[in-house]
C-alpha positions, -999 to +999 in steps of 0.1 A: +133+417-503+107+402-520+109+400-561+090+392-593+104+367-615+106+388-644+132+412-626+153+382-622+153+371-655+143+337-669+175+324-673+185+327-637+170+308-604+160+330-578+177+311-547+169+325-511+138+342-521+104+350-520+084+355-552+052+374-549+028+365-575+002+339-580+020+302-577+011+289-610+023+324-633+055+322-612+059+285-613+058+284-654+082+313-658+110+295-635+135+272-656+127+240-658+143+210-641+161+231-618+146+222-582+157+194-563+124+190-541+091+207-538+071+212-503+034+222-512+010+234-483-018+239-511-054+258-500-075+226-486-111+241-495-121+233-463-157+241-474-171+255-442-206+269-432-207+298-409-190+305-377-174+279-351-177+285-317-166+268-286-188+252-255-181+287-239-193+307-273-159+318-277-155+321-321-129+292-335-104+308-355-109+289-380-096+291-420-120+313-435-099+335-460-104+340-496-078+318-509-093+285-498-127+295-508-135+275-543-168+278-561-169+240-570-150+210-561-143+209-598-128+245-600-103+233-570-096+202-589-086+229-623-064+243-598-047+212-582-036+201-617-026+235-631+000+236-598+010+202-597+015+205-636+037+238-633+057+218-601+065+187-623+082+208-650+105+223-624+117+192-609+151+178-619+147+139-630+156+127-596+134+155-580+100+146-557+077+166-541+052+166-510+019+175-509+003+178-469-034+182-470-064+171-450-096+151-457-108+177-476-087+180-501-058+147-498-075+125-524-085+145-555-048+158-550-035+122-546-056+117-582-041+145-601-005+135-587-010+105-604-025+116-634+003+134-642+030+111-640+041+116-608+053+084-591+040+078-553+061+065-527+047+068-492+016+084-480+023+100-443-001+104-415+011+137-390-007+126-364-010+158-343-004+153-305-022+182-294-052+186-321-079+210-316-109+189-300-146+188-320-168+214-306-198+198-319-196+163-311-213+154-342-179+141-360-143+126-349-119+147-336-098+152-366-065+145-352-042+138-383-033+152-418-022+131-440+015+141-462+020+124-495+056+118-510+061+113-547+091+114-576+087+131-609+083+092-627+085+058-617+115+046-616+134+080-607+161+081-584+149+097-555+166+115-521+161+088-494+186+093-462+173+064-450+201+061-420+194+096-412+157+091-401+166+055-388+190+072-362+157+106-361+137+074-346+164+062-318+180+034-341+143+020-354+132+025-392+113+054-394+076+052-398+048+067-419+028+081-384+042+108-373+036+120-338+039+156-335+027+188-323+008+213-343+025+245-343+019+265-306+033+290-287+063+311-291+071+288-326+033+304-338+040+336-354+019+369-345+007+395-367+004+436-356-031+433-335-016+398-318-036+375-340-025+345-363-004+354-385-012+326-406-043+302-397-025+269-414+017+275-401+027+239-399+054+233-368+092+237-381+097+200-364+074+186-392+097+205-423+130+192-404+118+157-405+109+159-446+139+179-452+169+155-435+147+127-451+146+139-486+169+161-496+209+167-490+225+201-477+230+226-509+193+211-524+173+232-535+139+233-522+105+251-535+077+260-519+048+272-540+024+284-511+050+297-488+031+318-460+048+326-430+077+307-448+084+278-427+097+260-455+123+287-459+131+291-422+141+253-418+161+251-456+182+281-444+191+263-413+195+229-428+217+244-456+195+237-479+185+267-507+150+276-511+127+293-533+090+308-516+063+319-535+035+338-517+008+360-533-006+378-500+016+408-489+007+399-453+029+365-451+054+375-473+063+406-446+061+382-419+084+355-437+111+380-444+112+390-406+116+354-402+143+343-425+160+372-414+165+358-376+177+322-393+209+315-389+224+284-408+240+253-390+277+248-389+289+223-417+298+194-391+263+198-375+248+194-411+261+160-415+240+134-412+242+092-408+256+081-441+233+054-463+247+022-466+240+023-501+260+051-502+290+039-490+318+026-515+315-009-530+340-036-516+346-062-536+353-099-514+383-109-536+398-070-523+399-084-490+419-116-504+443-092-524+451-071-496+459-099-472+428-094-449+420-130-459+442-160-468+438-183-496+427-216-481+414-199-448+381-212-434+350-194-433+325-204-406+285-196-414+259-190-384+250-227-380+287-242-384+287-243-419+322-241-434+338-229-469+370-221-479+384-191-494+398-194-532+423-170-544+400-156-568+374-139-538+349-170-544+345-201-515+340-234-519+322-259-495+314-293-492+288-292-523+288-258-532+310-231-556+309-197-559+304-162-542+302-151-508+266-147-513+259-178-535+272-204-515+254-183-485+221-190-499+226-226-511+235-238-479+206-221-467+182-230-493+175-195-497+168-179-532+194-151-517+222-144-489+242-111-476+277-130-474+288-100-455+262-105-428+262-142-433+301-154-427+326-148-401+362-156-397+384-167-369+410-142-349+428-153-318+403-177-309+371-153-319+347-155-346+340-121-364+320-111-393+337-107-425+321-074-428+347-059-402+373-062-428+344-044-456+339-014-431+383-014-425+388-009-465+360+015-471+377+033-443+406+038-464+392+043-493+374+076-477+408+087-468 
């Protein structure tokens, strides 16, 4: 059921909930540095002038309600930095936020993000595979709304799962176009009289992809213009924790229906493909000390190049000292060298990367 902050007290986070009240209000009265990331869907003042109809005069049902109607661009760009302001105070040190907006809106907010300190990383184009075409055919179809990704600061250590959206994207690094469909039939949620419920309900496929990307299971994720609380719907699933606020009575009744009918994944489907960065640091001279690698055994680089190993973890070649990775890059010329990638060792006749042996004693140290 929804809540106002003040009945939860300002010393507790409301996790799991909506918050009605206006964003900003609710935002300031939350602690501070307690959210881990921050999914905006903010008005876009999309500015327009009268009705939209179709070729066959059918109206467009377009975004026409009060709270994306501005008086001046200058009173939306108040706003934008009053939010954005009250967001930055609630994010942890390592926290980020995303902003998704259209041409309307994308670059003052891009502005105030970086006006107020917010560091940003990757601007996203959601290229929309199904958009709605240009009745007028006096512009572009607008087919694409753009997603920006910031930290709190530069410099902060930001939720990346690289690996996970790498193995999203069939085994290729993941992109900044996104191809995907706007949000359609039985995922578009339905008020009472069979309408919209909610002219701007983004698809849950576009949440799932920010969500695995940038934040880990237990997170805790804010949205500040929550709606029909897709946000919320994909967290819950994802095991993440979320927090909704929503000022309009109409969304929040239609969120809660929603959450309710979540149900959360199992643990084991909640794991995801582990950063290599992630994964414990191995040490050559470990593999020397355990016996993986002999003293005095020959190391064989990808164009013949030999060094031999040295009971302290370093190799030495014909002209060249020192670590895997030095002695790597001299032979190369190369200002730098992965030595795990770079040398393999001979087994029953076979070369095989070194880095066989790195992946066998991370194994056991996960044990």
């Amino acid at each position: 059921m929804s809540k106002t902050v003040a009945a939860e007290g300002a010393d507790m986070l409301p996790l799991d909930q909506i918050l009605a009240g206006d964003c900003i209000e609710v935002m300031q009265a939350l602690p501070a540095a307690s959210v881990d990331l921050i999914f905006a869907d903010p008005p876009y003042n999309l500015q327009l002038r009268g009705d939209l109809h179709r070729p066959d005069s059918s109206r467009v049902d377009a975004v026409d309600d009060a709270w994306d109607q501005f008086d001046s661009l200058a009173a939306y760009d108040q706003f934008t930095r009053a939010w954005l302001a009250a967001a930055r105070r609630l994010l942890k040190p390592a926290g980020a936020i995303w902003v998704i907006g259209s041409y309307h809106n994308i670059y003052r907010v891009g502005a105030s993000l970086q006006d107020l300190g917010f560091w940003l990383l990757n601007d996203v184009v959601w290229r929309k595979s199904n958009p709605m075409p240009n009745f007028r055919g006096k512009r572009l179809t607008n087919a694409h709304e753009t997603l920006i990704w910031a930290s709190k600061s530069e410099g902060a250590r930001y939720t990346f799962n690289y690996e996970a959206l790498k193995a999203l994207n069939e085994g290729l690094q993941m992109r900044s176009d996104w191809v995907l469909p706007i949000c359609s039939g039985h995922e578009r949620l339905k008020d009472a009289a069979g309408d919209k419920a909610h002219p701007t309900q983004k698809p849950e496929a576009l949440l799932h992809r920010v969500l695995v990307g940038t934040t880990n299971p237990g997170d805790v994720v804010l949205d500040p213009f929550f709606g029909t609380g897709t946000t919320g719907a994909v967290a819950k699933q994802l095991g993440r924790r979320y927090i909704g606020i929503e000022r309009e009575a109409s969304y929040r009744e239609v969120a809660l229906k929603r959450l309710g009918q979540v149900r959360p994944l199992e643990a084991l489907a909640l794991e995801t493909t582990a950063s290599k960065r992630a994964a414990p640091r191995v040490a050559f001279g470990s593999l020397v000390e355990r016996g993986l690698l002999r003293p005095g055994e020959v190391l064989v680089g990808p164009r013949g190049q030999a060094a031999k190993v040295r009971v302290d973890g370093s190799l030495v070649s014909a002209e060249h000292r020192g670590s895997i990775h030095q002695v790597g890059a001299a032979l190369e010329n190369a200002p730098s060298c992965n030595g795990w990638t770079y040398w393999q060792f001979k087994r029953d006749g076979k070369l095989v990367p070194i880095d066989v042996l790195r992946q066998q004693v991370r194994a056991e140290m996960e044990q």
